[in-house]
N, C-alpha and C positions, 0 to 999 in steps of 0.2 A: 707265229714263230718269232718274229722280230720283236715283239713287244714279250716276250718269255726270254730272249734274251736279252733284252734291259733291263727286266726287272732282275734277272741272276746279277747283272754287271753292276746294277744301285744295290743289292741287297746285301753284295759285298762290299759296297762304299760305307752303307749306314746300318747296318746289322736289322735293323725293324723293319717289316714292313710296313707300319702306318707312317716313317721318314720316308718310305721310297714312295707311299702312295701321296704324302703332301707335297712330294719334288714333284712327281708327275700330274697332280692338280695343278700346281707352278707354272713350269717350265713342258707338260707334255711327255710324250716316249723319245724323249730326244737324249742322248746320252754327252751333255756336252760338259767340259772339265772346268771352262770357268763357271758355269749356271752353279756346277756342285762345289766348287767355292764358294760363290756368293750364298749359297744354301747353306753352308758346314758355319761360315760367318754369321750367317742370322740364327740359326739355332744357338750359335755362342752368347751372343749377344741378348740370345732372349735369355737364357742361364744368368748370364750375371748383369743383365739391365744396363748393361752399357750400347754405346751408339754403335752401330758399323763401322768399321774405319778403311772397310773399301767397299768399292761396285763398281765389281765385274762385269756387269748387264751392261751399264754407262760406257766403260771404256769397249765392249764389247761393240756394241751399238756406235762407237764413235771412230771404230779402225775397221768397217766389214773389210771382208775377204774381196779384192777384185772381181775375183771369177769362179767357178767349183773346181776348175783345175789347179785356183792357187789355194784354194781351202785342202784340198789333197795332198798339193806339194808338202804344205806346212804343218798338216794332221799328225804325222808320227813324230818328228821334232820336241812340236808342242805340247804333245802326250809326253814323249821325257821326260823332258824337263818341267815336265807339273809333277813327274812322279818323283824326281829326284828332288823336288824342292819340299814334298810334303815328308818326304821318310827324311831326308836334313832335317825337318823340326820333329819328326819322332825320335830319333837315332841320336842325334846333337854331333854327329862324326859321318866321316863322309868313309871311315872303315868299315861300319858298322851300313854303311848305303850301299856302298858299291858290294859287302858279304850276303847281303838281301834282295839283291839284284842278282848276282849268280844265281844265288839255292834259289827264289821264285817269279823270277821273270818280273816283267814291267806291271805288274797286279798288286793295288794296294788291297791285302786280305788282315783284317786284324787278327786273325788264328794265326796266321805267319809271324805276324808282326808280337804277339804276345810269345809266342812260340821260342823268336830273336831273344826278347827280352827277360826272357828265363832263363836259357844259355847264359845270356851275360852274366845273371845275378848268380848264376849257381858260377860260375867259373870266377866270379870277382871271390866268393863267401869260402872258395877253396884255396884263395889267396895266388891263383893265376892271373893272368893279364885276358883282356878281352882279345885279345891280339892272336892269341895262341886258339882262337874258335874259328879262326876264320877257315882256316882247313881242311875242318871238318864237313862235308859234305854229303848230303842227300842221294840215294841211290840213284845211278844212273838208267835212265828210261827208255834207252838205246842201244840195241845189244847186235852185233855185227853176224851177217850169216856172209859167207864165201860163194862167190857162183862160178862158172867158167861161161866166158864170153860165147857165144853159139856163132859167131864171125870170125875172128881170129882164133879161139879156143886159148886164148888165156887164160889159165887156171886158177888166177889169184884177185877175181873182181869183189868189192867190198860192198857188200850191201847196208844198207840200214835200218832197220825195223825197230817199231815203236813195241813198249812191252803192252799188253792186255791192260787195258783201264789203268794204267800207271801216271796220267797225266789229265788234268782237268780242261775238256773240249769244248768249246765256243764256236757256232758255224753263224758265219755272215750271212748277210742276205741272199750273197751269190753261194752259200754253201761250203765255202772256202773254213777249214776250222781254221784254229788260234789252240794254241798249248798255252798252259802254262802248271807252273808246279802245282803237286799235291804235298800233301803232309807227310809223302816217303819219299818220293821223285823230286831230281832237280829240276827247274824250266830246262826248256831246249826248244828251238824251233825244228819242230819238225818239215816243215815244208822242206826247204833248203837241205835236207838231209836225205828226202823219199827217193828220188831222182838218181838211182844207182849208174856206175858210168865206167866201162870198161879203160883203163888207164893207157893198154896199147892202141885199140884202134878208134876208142871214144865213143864206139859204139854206147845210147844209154836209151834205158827205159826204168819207169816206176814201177811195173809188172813182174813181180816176178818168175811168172808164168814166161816170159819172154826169154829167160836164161834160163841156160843148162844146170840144174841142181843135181849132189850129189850129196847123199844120205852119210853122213858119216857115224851113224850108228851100223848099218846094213850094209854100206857100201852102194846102197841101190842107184842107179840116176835117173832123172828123169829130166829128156828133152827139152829144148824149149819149144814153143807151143808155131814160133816161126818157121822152121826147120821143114815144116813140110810144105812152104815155098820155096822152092827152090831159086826160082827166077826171083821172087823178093830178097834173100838171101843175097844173090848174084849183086842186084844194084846194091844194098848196103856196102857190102864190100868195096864195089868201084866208087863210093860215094868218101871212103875213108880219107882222098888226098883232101877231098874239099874241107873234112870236118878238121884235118891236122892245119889246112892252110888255116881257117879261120879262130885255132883256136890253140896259137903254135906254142904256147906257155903251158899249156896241157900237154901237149907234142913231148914234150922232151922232160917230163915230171910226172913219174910215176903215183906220187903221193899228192899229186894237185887236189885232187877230189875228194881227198878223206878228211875226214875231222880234223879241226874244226874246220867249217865248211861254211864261207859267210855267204853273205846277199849275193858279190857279186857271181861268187863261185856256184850258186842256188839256179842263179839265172842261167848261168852256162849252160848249166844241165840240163835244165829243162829246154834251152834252146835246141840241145843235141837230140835229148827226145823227139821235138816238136818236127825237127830233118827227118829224124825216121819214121815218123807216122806221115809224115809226106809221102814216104816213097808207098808205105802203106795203104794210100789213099789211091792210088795210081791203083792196086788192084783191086780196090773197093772190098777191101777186111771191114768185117761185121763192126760197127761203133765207131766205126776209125774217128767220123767228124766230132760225136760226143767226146771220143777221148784226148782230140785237139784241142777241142772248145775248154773243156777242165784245164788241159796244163796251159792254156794262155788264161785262164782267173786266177791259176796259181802262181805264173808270174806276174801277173798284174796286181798281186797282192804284197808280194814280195817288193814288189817298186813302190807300191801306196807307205806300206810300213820302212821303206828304205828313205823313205820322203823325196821318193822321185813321180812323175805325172805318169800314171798308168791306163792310161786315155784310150792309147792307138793298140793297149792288149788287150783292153776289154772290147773294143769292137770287134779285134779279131774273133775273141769268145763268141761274143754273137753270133759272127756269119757264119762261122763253123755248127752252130750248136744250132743255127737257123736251118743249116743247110742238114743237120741231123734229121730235122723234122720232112721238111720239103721233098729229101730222098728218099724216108724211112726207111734207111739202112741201121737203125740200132736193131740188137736184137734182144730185147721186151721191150714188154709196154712201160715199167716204171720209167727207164730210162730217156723214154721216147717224152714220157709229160713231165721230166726232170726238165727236160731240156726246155720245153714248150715256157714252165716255170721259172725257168733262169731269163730266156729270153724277153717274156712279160718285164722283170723285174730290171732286167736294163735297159729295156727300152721306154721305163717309166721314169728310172734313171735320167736318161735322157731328153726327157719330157716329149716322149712322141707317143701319145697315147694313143692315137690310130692304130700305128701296131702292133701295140700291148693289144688294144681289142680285137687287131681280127685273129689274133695267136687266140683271146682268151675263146671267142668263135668258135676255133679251130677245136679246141679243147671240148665247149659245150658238143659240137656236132658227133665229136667220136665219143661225145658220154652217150648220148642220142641213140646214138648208131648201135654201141653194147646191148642197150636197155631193150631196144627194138628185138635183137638177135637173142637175148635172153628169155623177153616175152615169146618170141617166134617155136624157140628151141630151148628149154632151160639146160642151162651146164653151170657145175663148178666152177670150172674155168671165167664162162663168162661171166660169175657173179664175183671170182676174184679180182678181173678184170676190172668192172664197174665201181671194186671199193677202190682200187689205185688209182683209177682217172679222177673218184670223188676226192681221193685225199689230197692231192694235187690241183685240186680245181679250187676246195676249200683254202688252200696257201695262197693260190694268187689272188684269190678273192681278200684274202688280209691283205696283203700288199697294195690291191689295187683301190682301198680307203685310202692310199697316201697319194693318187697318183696329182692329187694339188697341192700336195708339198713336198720339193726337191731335197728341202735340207734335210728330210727324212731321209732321203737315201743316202745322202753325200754324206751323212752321219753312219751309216750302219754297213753301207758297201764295205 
């Protein structure tokens, strides 16, 4: 999985694949932005026979990173401003950078980039300014649906939702995707947008099963999915002074949470979520720990690319998504060796492979277990069972080739 998405991420650096497969003879599945300088420089260089006139490797090799947590800090920054410095020398204008950075996100794609440069030429040839394109922009990927709060019954909660394949998706190692634009869609992060959030009581969830819908074709509604907790219900509600104390900018601003909707505004929200699946954990709702575990990698994603240390989120991801396992309170199996698979993958992460292997154990013993109950008894079921644990067990097994090299993950996390 991880090496399929490197090779997407070089193949849109170098358009060929035999550049991406000479970078990764090179340099390995490693996706690092000065290696593909120094790469983009020597291919120049073998072009027109002149020397190098830098190395990245050199200077790379002569400032390492302190720690993986100052490699983290500095990862999104330094992705920036690599991307802003290589579209300056396509562009030669920083109008022309900053209109390419709207329509497609922080992704250097040369379809985009020819895409730009035809605009120009046709809008120069019509004897307009390049100035007057800037405006012009890409359909938007994000179309608003209305909910009513199922706590307060606020009727005017904003949702956000991404359109059907309108956006080109990149998933991490923890799973976590990446947007960015396509050839009709403008970029947009969707993380930061998922995380719907009632304005009066703050109540918020990604779910939208969670809020009250009304059909405005039919009129029909349909409940939220909470509602027939009554007593869960009860504490959200008593739970609203605390979320107003802690988040009193939200309190008194009805349009806090709607577009545009930065990092820190992302985090808010998820944090509002993360209260309520607490109270939900209290009665032990089906997936609750998987669905804690997810919105802390989604914030812990949001801080990586904010170029803040997202350290103390991804642990929490763990223990919650450890504690998925442990309880087996999800309800399937995929999710159940989603989670077994996430935990592998950060605890390799972290270089503690003891319990990357007794998870991957874990894993072998319930493939065991299927195989057995299918030989005993054959079923559908069980043989459907037996391909989800194999396809799961096959992902951690790529992963777990890397677990003696760190910078693999601290690259791809």
């Amino acid at each position: 999985m991880a090496g399929n998405l490197i090779r997407t991420r070089l193949k849109a650096l170098f358009l060929k694949d035999d550049l991406v497969n000479q970078y990764i003879e090179k340099y390995g599945e490693i996706l690092n932005l000065s290696f593909v300088e120094q790469f983009k420089e020597e291919l120049r260089c073998m072009e027109t026979g002149e020397e190098p006139t830098i190395n990245l490797n050199a200077s790379l090799q002569a400032k390492p990173e302190s720690s993986p947590q100052a490699a983290a800090s500095n990862k999104g920054a330094h992705a920036n401003k690599y991307i802003r410095i290589k579209l300056k020398a396509i562009f030669l204008k920083e109008s022309l950078v900053d209109l390419y950075l709207k329509r497609y996100g922080e992704i250097i794609n040369q379809k985009f980039i020819d895409e730009l440069k035809e605009e120009v030429k046709e809008q120069k040839a019509s004897g307009g300014s390049e100035t007057e394109i800037s405006e012009k922009a890409l359909g938007d990927a994000i179309f608003e649906f209305e909910y009513v709060c199922p706590i307060c019954r606020y009727a005017n909660v904003v949702g956000y939702h991404l359109r059907s394949k309108s956006l080109v998706i990149e998933e991490t190692l923890l799973i976590v995707p990446h947007y960015s634009a396509s050839s009709q869609y403008g970029a947009v992060d969707y993380t930061v947008l998922q995380t719907a959030v009632c304005p009066k009581c703050l109540f918020a969830s990604p779910d939208p099963k969670d809020w009250t819908r009304v059909n405005t074709f039919n009129g029909t509604i349909t409940d939220s999915q909470l509602l027939v907790h009554s007593a869960l219900i009860k504490d959200i509600k008593m739970q609203e002074k605390e979320r107003h104390a802690r988040y009193p900018d939200a309190k008194s601003n009805l349009k806090y949470f709607l577009r545009p909707r930065d990092a820190k505004k992302g985090l808010e929200s998820i944090e509002l979520s993360i209260m309520r699946a607490m109270l939900e954990k209290e009665y032990s709702l089906p997936a609750v720990n998987y669905k804690i575990g997810k919105q802390y990698l989604k914030y812990a994603d949001i801080k990586a690319r904010n170029g803040e240390d997202p350290t103390e989120a991804r642990k929490e991801a763990e223990k919650y998504l450890s504690a998925a396992i442990k309880e087996s309170d999800c309800d399937n199996l995929a999710l159940e060796m989603e989670c077994m698979y996430l935990v592998v993958v950060m605890a390799l992460a972290g270089k503690d492979k003891d319990k990357a292997a007794s998870f991957i154990r874990i894993a072998r013993d319930l493939l065991m277990q299927k195989q057995q109950q299918n030989k005993e008894e054959p079923k559908a079921e069980l043989r459907t069972e037996i391909t989800i644990v194999e396809k799961w067990l096959k992902r951690i097994a790529n992963q777990w080739e890397f677990r003696d090299d760190p910078s693999y993950f601290n690259s791809n996390l």
